[in-house]
C-alpha positions, 0 to 999 in steps of 0.5 A, spaced: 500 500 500 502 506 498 505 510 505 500 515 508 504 522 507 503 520 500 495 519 501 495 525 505 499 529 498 494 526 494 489 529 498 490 535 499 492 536 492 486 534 490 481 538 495 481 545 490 478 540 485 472 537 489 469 542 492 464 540 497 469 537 501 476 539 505 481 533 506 485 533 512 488 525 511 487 520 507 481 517 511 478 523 515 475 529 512 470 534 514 464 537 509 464 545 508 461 551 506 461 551 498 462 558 495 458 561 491 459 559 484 456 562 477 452 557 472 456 559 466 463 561 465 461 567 459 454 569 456 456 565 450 449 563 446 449 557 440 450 561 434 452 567 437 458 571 434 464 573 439 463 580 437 455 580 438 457 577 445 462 582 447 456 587 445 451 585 450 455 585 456 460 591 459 468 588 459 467 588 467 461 584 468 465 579 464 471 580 466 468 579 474 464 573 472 470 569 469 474 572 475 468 568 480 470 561 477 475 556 481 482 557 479 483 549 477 491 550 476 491 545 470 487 549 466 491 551 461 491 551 453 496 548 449 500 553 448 499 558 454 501 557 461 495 562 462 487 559 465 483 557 459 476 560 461 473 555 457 477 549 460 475 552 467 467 551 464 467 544 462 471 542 469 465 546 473 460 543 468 462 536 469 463 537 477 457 539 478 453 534 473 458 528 473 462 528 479 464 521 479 467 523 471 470 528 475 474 524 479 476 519 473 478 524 469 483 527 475 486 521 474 488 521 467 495 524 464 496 532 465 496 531 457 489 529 457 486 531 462 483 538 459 481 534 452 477 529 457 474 535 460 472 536 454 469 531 452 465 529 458 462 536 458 460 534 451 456 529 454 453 532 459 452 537 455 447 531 451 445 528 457 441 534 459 437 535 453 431 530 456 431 532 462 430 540 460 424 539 454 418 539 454 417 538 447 421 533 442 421 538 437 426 542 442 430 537 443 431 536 436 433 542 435 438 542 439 441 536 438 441 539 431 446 544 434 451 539 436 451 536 430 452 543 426 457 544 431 461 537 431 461 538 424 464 545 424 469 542 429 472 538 424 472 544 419 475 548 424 470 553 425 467 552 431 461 555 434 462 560 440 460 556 445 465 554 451 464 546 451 465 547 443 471 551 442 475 546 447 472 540 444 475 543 438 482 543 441 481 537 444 480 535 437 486 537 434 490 535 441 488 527 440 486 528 432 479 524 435 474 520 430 468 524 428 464 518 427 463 517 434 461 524 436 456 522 432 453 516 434 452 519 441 448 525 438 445 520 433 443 515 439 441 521 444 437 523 439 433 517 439 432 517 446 429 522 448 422 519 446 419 517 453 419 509 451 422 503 455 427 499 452 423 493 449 430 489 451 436 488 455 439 488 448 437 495 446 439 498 453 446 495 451 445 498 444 443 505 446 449 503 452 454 502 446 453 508 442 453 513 448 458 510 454 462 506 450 463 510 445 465 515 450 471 510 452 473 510 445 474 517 444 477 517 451 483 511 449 484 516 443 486 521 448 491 517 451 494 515 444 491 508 445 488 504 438 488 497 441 482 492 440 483 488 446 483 495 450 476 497 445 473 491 447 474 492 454 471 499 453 465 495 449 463 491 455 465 497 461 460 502 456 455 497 456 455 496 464 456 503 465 449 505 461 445 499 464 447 502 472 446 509 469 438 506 468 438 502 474 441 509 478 436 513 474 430 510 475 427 512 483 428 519 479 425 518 473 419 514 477 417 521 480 417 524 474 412 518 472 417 514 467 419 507 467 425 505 463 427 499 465 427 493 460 419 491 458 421 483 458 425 482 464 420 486 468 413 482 463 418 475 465 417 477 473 410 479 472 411 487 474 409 493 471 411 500 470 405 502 475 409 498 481 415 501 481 411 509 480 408 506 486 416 505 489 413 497 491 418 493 494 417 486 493 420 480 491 419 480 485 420 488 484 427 486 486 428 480 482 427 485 475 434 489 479 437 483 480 437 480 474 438 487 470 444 489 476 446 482 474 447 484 467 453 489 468 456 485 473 457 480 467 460 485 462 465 488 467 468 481 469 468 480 461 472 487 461 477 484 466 478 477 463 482 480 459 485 485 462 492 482 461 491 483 454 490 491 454 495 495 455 497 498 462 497 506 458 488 505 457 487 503 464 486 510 467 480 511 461 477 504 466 477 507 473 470 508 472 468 500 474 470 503 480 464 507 482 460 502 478 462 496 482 461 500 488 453 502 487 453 494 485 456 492 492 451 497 495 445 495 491 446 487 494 447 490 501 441 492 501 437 486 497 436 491 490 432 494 494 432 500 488 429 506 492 433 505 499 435 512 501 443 509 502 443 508 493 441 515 492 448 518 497 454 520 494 460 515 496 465 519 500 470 514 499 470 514 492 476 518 492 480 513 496 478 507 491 479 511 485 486 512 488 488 506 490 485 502 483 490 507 479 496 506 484 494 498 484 494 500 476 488 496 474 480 496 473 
């Protein structure tokens, strides 16, 4: 094991990232006041040029906004050892909305770190769209945003917009394949009908294209192109989306939505009503069981090979360390899916992450 004043460096460093708690040692921390912090780090708008942007606020407001984002001091652009506004926009953005992605992304090569910023602030950028819509045709709409704009990425011309501009960078940094930016807009796209996934298999399908693909691009950034490390990415996307589905469904179910696959829940006999109702009987339990049992099986697939994949893209997998740490949860309490201790953040999640990556494995 790696020696406490180690830990305690690690930790301490890493307390001006993580925001909501302040570290004394590797295993005692207290929680803290969070400061005050804008939603945006500039009133960028999609389609809006930077000259009309710079007309429609005074150069103190926008000078005092960007002042008021934490400082993260590995925040630089390629070619400055100044802050990028734009990189200290996605870090937030992603901390806020992906906090476990935050971590993970902590974790990579200085190198690569901005461009994962990046690359999951797209994302989360994506993910949110459901969420925020009220009618299909909006959602569309701004799905047709990203595409225009991952397409004005490759033409390097991107919009003014601080999640496109440092995706553009990262772009150019890792020389990134489009085709999979555009299979997560596609399947997001898809998605945002409110429908079940008719099967296990679809899930995995809308898993694939979205978590998975998310893998690929990120193994890229680590100069990673080995198809032993793809197809562990394949089977930790797939199990990354099915725990998200598990994970998402107490939410989903006070908006009186249920997501989960229709077969295993006709094959135990349960309907979407039982679960809007938040019943806890055995059955509603075997239908988590056996979905939980899914993932489960696609992370001991990825690593049945891990000896196969190269040690350089083991840092994209520390993911698996959040998602076995919900399923350990998950069986602690009988897959009870709406157990009050499933929906709390881990507070040791930085300890674990940090002990996988100094054992360098996942």
């Amino acid at each position: 094991m790696p020696h406490c004043s180690e830990l305690e460096g690690f930790y301490n460093s890493a307390s001006s990232f993580l925001g909501g708690y302040r570290f004394k040692n590797p295993t005692a921390w207290f929680p803290r006041e969070r400061r005050n912090s804008p939603q945006t780090a500039a009133s960028w708008e999609p389609g809006e040029t930077e000259a009309k942007a710079a007309a429609r606020r005074t150069p103190f407001a926008g000078q005092e906004k960007a002042a008021r984002l934490p400082q993260y001091p590995w925040a630089e652009t390629a070619h400055s050892r100044l802050p990028s506004t734009e990189v200290q926009y996605c870090a937030e953005l992603v901390r806020k909305r992906d906090y476990e992605g935050f971590l993970c992304s902590l974790l990579l090569p200085a190198e690569s770190r901005t461009s994962a910023f990046a690359l999951r602030a797209f994302n989360v950028e994506l993910a949110q769209i459901k969420d925020s819509i009220t009618q299909k045709t909006t959602g569309l709409m701004r799905m047709q945003f990203w595409r225009e704009a991952v397409e004005d990425i490759y033409c390097d011309n991107p919009p003014h917009q601080p999640v496109a501009t440092e995706l553009w960078r990262a772009v150019k940094r890792h020389n990134l394949t489009k085709m999979w930016f555009m299979k997560i807009i596609d399947e997001r796209e898809k998605n945002l009908d409110d429908r079940a996934y008719r099967n296990i298999q679809e899930l995995e399908t809308y898993a694939e294209n979205t978590q998975s693909a998310l893998l690929y691009l990120t193994l890229e950034m680590l100069g990673v192109r080995d198809i032993h490390a793809d197809h562990a990415a394949s089977h930790i996307g797939k199990a990354q989306g099915i725990v998200t589905c598990l994970r998402a469904t107490p939410y989903h179910t006070t908006r009186q939505k249920v997501f989960l696959p229709m077969d295993i829940c006709m094959l135990h006999g349960v309907s979407q009503e039982d679960f809007i109702r938040g019943k806890q009987e055995k059955n509603v339990r075997d239908v988590i069981y056996d979905i939980a049992s899914q993932a489960h099986v696609h992370l001991e697939h990825a690593r049945s090979f891990s000896k196969k994949v190269p040690v350089k893209a083991y840092p994209a997998f520390f993911c698996t360390v959040a998602l076995d740490d919900y399923l350990c949860n998950m069986r602690k309490v009988d897959f009870n899916i709406f157990h009050p201790s499933l929906q709390k953040k881990s507070t040791l999640l930085p300890l674990h992450l940090y002990i996988r990556s100094w054992k360098k494995t996942y």
